[in-house]
C-alpha positions as CSV (number, residue, x, y, z in Angstrom):
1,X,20.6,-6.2,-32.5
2,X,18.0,-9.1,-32.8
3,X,14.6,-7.8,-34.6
4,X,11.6,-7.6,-33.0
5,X,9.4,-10.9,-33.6
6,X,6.8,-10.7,-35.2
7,X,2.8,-11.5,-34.2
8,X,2.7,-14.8,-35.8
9,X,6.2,-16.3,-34.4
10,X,4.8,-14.4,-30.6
11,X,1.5,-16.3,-31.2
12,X,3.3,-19.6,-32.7
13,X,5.8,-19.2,-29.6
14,X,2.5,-19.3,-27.1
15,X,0.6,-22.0,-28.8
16,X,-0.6,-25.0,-27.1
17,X,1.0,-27.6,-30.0
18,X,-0.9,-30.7,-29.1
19,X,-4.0,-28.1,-29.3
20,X,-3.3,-27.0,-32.5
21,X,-2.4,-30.2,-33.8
22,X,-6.2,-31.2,-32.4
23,X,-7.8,-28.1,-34.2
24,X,-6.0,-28.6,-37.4
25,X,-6.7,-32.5,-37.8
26,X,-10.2,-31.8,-36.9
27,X,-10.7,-29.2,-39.5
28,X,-9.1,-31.6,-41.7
29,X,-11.5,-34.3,-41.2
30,X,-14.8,-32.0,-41.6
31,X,-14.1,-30.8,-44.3
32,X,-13.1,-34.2,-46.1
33,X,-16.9,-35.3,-44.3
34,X,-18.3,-32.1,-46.0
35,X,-17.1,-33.7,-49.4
36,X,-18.6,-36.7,-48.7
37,X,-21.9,-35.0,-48.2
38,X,-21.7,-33.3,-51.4
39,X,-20.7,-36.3,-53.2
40,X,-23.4,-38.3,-51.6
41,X,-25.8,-35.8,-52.6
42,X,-24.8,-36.0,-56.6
43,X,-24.3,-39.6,-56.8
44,X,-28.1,-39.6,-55.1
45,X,-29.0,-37.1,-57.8
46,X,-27.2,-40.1,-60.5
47,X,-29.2,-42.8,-59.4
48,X,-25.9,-44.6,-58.0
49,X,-27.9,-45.2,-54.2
50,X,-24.8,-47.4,-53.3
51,X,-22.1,-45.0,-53.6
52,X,-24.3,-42.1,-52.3
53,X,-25.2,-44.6,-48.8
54,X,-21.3,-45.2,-48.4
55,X,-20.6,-41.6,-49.0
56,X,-23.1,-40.7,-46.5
57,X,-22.5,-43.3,-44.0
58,X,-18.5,-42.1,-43.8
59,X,-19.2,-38.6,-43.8
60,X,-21.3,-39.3,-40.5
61,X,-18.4,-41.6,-39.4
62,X,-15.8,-38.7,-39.8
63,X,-18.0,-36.3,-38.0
64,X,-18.9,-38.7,-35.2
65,X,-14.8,-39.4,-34.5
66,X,-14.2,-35.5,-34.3
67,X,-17.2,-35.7,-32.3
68,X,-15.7,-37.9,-29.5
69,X,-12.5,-37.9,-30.0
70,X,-11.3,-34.4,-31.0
71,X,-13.7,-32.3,-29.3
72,X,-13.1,-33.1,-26.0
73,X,-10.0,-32.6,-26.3
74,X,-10.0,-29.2,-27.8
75,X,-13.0,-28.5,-24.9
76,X,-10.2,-29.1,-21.9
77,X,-7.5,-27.4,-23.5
78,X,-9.6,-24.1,-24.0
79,X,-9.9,-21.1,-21.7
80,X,-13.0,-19.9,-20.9
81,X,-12.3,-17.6,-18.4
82,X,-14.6,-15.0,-20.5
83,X,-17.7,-17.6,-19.8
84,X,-17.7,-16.4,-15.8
85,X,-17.0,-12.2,-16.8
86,X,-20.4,-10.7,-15.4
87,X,-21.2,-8.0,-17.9
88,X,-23.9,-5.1,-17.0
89,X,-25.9,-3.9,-20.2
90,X,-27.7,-0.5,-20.2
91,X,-29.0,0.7,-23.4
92,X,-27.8,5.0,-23.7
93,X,-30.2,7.4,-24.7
94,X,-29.1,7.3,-28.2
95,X,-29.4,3.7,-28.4
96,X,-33.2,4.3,-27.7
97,X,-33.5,6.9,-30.6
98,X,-31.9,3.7,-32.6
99,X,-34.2,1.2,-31.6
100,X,-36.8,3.3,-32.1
101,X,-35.7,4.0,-35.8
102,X,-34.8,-0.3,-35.9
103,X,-39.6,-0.3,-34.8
104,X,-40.1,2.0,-37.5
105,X,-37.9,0.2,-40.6
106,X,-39.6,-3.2,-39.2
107,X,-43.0,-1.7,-38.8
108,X,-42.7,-0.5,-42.8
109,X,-40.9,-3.7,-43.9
110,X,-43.8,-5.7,-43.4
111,X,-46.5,-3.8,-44.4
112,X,-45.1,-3.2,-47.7
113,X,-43.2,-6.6,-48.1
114,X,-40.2,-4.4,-49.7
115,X,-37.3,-6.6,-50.0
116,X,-35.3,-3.1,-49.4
117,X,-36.8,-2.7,-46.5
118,X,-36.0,-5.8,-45.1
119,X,-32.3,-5.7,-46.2
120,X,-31.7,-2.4,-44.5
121,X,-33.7,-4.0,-41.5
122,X,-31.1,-7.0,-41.0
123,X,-28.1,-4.1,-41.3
124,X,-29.7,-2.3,-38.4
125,X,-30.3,-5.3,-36.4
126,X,-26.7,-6.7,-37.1
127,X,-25.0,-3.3,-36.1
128,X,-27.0,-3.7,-32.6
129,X,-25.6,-7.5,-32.6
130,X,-22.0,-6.3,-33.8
131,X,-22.1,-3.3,-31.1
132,X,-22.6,-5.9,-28.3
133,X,-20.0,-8.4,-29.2
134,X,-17.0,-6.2,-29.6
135,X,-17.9,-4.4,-26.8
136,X,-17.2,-7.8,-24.5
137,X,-14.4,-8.2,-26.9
138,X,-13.1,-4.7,-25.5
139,X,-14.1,-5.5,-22.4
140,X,-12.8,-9.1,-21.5
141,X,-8.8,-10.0,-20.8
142,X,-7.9,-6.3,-19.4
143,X,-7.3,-6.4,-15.6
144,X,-6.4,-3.5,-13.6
145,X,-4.4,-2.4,-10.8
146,X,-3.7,0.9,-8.5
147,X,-0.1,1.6,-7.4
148,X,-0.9,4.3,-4.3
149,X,2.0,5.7,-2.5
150,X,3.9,5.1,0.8
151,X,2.7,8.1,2.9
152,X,-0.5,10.0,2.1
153,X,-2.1,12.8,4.1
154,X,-5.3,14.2,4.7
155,X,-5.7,16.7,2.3
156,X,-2.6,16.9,0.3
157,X,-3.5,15.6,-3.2
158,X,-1.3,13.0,-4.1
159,X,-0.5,11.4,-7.6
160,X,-1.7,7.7,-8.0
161,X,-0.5,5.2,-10.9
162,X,-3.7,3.3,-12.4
163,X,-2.3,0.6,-14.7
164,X,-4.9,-1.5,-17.7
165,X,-2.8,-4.6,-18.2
166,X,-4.7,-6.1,-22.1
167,X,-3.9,-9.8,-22.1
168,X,-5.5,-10.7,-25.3
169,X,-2.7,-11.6,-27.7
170,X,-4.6,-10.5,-31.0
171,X,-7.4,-8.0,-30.3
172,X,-7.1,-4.3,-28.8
173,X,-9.7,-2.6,-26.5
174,X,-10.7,0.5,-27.2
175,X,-12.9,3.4,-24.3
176,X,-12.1,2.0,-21.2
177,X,-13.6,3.3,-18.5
178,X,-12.5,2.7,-15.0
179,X,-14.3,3.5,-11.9
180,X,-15.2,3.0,-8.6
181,X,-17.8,0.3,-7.4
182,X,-20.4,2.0,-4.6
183,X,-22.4,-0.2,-2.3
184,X,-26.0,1.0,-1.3
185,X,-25.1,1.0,2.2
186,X,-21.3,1.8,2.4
187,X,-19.8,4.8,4.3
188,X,-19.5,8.2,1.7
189,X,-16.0,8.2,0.1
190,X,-13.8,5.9,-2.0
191,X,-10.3,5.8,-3.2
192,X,-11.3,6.5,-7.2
193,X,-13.5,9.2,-6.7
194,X,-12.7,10.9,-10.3
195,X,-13.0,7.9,-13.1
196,X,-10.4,7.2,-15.4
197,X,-10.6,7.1,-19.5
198,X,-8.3,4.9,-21.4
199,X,-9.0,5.9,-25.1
200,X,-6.7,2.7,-26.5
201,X,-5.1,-0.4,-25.0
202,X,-2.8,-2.2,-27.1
203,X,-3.0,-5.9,-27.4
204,X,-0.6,-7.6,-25.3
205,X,0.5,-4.3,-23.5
206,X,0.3,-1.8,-20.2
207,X,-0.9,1.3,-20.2
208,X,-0.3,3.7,-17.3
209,X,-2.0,6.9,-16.6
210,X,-1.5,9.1,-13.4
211,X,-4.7,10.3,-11.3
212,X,-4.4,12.7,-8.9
213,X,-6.1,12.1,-5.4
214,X,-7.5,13.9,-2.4
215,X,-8.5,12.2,1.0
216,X,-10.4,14.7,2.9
217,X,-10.3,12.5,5.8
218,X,-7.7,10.1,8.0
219,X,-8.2,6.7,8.9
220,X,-7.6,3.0,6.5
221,X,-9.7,3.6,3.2
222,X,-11.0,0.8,1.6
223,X,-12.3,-0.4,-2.1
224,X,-13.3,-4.0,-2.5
225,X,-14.1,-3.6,-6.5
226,X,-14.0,-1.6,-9.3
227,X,-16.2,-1.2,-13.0
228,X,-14.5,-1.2,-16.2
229,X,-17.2,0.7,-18.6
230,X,-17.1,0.8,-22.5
231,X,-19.8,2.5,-25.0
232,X,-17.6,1.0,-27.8
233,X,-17.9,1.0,-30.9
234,X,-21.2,2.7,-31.6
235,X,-22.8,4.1,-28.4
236,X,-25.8,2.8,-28.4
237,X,-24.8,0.2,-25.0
238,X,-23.0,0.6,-22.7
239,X,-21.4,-2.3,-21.0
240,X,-19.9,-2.7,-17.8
241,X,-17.4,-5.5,-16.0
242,X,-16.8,-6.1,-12.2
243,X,-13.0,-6.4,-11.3
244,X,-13.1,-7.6,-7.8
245,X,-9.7,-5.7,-6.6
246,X,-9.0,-5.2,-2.7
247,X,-7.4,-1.5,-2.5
248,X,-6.8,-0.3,1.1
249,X,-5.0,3.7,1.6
250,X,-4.1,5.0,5.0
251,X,-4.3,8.1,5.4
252,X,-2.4,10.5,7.7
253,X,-3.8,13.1,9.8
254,X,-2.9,16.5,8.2
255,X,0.5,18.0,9.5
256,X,0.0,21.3,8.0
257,X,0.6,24.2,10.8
258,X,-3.3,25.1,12.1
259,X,-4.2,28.2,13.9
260,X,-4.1,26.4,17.2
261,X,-0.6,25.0,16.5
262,X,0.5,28.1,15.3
263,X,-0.8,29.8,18.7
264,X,0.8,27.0,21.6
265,X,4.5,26.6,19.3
266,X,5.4,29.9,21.4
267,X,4.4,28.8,24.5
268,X,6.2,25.5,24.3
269,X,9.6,26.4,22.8
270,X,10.2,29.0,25.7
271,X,8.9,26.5,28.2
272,X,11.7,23.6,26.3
273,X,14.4,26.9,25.9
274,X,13.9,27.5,30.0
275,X,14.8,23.5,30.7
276,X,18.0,24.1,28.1
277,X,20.0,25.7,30.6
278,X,21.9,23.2,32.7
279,X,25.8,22.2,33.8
280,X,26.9,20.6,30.9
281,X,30.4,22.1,29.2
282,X,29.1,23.9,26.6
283,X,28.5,27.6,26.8
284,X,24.5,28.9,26.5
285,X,24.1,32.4,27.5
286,X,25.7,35.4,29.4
287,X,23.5,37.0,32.4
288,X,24.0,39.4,35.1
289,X,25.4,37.9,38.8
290,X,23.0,36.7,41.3
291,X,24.6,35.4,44.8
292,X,24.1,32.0,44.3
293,X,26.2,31.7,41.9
294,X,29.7,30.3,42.0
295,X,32.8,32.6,41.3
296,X,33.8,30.1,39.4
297,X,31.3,30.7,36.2
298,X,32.4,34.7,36.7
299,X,32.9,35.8,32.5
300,X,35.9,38.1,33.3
301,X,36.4,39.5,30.0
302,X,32.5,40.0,29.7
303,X,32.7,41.8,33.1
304,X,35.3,44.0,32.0
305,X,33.8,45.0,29.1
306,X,30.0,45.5,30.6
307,X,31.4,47.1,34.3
308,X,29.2,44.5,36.2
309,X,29.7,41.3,37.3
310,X,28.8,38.4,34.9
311,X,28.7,34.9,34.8
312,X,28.4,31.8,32.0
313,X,25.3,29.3,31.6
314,X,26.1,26.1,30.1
315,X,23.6,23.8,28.5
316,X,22.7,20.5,29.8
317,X,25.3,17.8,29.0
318,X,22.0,15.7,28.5
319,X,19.2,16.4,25.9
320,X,15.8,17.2,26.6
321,X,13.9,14.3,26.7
322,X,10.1,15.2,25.0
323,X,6.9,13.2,25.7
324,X,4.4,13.9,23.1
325,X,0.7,12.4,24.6
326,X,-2.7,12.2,22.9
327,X,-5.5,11.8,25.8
328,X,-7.9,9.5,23.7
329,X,-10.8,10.5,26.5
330,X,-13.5,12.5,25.5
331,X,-16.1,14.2,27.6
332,X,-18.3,11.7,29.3
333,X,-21.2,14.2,29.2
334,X,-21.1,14.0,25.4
335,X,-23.3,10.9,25.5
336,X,-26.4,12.9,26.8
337,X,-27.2,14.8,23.3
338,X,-26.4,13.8,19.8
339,X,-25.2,17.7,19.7
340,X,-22.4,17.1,22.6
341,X,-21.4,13.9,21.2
342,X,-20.5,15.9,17.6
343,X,-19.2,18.6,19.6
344,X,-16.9,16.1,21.3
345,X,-16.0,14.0,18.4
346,X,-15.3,17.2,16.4
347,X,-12.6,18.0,19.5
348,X,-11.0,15.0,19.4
349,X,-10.4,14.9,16.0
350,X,-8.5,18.2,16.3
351,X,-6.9,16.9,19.1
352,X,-5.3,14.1,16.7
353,X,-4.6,16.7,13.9
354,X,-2.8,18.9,16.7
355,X,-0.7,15.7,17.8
356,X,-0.1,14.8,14.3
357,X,1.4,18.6,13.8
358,X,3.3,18.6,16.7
359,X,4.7,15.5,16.3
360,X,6.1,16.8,12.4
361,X,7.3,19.7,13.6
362,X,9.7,18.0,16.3
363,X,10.7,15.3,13.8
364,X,11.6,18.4,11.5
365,X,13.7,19.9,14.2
366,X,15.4,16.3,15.2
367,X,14.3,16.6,19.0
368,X,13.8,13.4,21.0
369,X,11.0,12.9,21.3
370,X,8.4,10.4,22.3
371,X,4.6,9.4,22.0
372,X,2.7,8.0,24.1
373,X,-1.6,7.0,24.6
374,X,-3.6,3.8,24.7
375,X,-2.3,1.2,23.2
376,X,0.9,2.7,22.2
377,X,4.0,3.9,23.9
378,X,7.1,4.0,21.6
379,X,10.5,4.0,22.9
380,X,13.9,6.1,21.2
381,X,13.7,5.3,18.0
382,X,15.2,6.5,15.0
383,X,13.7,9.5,13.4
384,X,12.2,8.5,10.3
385,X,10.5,5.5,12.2
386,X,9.2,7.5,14.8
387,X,7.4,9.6,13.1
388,X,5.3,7.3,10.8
389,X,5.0,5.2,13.6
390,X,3.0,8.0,15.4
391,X,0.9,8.8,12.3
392,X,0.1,5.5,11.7
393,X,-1.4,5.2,15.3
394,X,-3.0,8.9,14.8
395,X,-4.6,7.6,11.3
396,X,-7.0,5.0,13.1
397,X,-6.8,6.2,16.7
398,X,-10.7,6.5,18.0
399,X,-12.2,8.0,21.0
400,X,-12.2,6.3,24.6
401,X,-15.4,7.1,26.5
402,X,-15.3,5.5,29.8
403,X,-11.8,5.5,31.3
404,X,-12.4,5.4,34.6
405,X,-8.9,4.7,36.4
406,X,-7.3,7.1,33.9
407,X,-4.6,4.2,33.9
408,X,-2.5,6.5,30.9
409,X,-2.8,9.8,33.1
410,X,-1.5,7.5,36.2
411,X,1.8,6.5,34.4
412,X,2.4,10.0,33.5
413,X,2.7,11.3,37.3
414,X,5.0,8.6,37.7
415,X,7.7,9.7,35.4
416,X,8.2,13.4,36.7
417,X,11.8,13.4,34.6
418,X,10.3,14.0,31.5
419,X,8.8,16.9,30.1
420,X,5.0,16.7,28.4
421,X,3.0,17.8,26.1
422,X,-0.3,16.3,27.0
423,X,-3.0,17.1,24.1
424,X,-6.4,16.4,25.8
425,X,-10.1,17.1,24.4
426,X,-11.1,16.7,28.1
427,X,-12.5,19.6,29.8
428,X,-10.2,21.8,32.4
429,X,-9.5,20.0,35.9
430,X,-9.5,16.6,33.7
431,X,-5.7,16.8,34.3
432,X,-4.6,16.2,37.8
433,X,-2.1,19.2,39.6
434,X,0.9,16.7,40.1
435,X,1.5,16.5,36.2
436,X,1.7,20.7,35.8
437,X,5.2,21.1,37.1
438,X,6.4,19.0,34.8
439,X,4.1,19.0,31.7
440,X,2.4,21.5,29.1
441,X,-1.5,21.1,29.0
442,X,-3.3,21.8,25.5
443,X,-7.0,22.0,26.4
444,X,-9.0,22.0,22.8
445,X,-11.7,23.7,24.9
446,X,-9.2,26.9,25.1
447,X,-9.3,27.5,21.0
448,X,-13.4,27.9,21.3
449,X,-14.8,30.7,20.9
């Protein structure tokens, strides 16, 4: 088993050679310049003017090569990514109270000319200077990302993975704060509501942590950027970074059972159990004998037994074909108050969450089912697709105002050989009498009190 290596073969491994080769020769030649000065300096101090000009004059020449030669070099081959990080600085409240302490050390420093004084003055001022640096220190080489999940509903909390990624090779960060960036004029809501604190990073290393999440309403949530915070080391700033990160959630309608679900579920499964019955092979029920019936169907045993006459029903050899469709109208009157309008927007949206339950609980019971409104009509498909294919239209479907030859209601009277459930926000007499026979009407207007 080969041993972990260590940070300076990982750094050695990641070096930039002709860089370091640059960085070392130029080190090299200052300080051999720096010797010159010094030499120049003493053989000035000896009288020998000769020796000190030559000493001079090549310590100038070394520093002149790096100069052109070296530096350059060294400048292209140098990351300076950390030059276009926009930091935010806001001094806390307790970096006030140390300011104010840094006035009043100053203020006494120079009217008493105490050297004391002035030495603890340059400690207080370089803590301010050393609380600033290795705060962008902290702060610069961590990027971020959100892993959301798959499927998420309206109002089922859901667990999301936010991941600090530190690039830095050498350096840790330490209080990372992550959080959601909120435009002035943006709609209320954003996909990290609650922030996240990472007490350490590790150089070179991930960190995970998991967040738990609630959308409170459907539709495609979006977040363009997020702020990375620090107060490190001290407290007295607090710095902030923009991490411009594209996040987009789309979220469900709920499928939780609702009173009104819970109230029409009756009503439609006897209405689906009543179009069960057919003259398919396989047996459905026993019932009394009516005269239109054939001898043939006459249960003999089952008339013995009961003294009457009965006969067998047999399912349908086909299945029940379902048509599941959301009428995106609303109310045309709406549009005369700003009250109808939230009255009618209010009724749509339950009319969505009402599609969106009934839609989960036939996908639960594997019935065929299909949806259908504007801009969608799916065809068989299997289950799993189905479904999230329906939500997915439900999560962004909007309102249609003006409809006015009802083109979806149209192609619903001409398909009399399936059975509907036609959700509609539309006010009674909306639906016209040729789709009644064959269709189950869910007025929202019927669940008001």
């Amino acid at each position: 088993m080969s041993a972990k290596p260590s940070t300076l073969a990982q750094l050695w491994a990641r070096a930039d050679r002709p860089a370091v080769r640059a960085f070392s020769l130029s080190l090299l030649a200052l300080a051999i310049a720096l010797m010159l000065a010094l030499y120049s300096g003493v053989a000035s101090e000896a009288g020998n003017l000769a020796l000190a000009a030559g000493s001079a004059l090549g310590a100038l020449a070394l520093a002149a090569w790096v100069g052109v030669t070296l530096v350059p070099t060294l400048a292209k081959r140098t990351p300076l990514r950390w030059l276009g990080y926009k930091m935010e600085y806001k001094i806390t409240h307790e970096g006030w109270i140390y300011i104010a302490g840094t006035m009043l050390v100053a203020l006494a420093a120079l009217n008493t000319g105490n050297n004391l004084l002035f030495l603890i003055l340059a400690c207080l001022i370089a803590i301010i200077l050393m609380s600033g640096i290795l705060s962008s220190i902290s702060l610069s080489g961590v990027s971020i990302r959100l892993d959301l999940p798959e499927h998420i509903f309206a109002g089922e909390p859901v667990r999301t993975t936010a991941e600090l990624t530190n690039e830095k090779l050498t350096v840790p960060s330490f209080s990372l704060r992550v959080e959601a960036v909120k435009p002035k004029n943006a709609a209320p809501g954003t996909i990290l509501e609650t922030p996240v604190y990472f007490p350490y990073v590790p150089r070179h290393e991930t960190i995970h942590q998991t967040v738990p999440m609630t959308f409170r309403r459907r539709g495609l949530h979006r977040q363009d950027a997020f702020r990375m915070v620090t107060r490190f080391p001290f407290g007295f700033l607090q710095k902030a970074r923009r991490l411009d990160l594209k996040t987009e959630a789309l979220v469900y309608p709920s499928v939780e059972p609702t009173g009104e679900l819970r109230e029409i579920l009756p009503s439609i499964e006897g209405v689906l159990e009543s179009l069960v019955k057919g003259r398919g092979q396989d047996l459905y029920a026993l019932r009394d004998y009516v005269p239109t019936d054939s001898a043939r169907h006459v249960h003999w045993k089952a008339t013995a037994r009961f003294g009457s006459l009965m006969v067998r029903e047999f399912t349908r050899e086909d299945d029940c074909r379902i048509l599941l469709v959301l009428d995106p109208r609303i109310d045309q009157r709406s549009g005369r108050s700003a009250a109808a309008s939230k009255i009618a927007a209010e009724r749509f949206e339950r009319a969505v969450t009402l599609c969106a339950g009934l839609a989960w609980h036939f996908h639960e019971r594997h019935s065929q089912v299909e949806f259908r409104s504007t801009g969608i009509e799916t065809k068989p498909e299997p289950e799993g697709e189905f479904i999230f294919t329906v939500l997915r239209y439900l999560a962004t479907a909007q309102p249609v105002t003006f409809d006015p030859e009802h083109l979806l209601i149209q192609d619903l009277a001409a398909a009399p050989d399936l059975f509907k459930i036609i959700v509609t926000s539309q006010p009674r007499g909306s639906i016209p009498a040729s789709l009644w026979s064959s269709s189950y009407v869910v007025f929202l207007e019927d669940f008001e009190e």
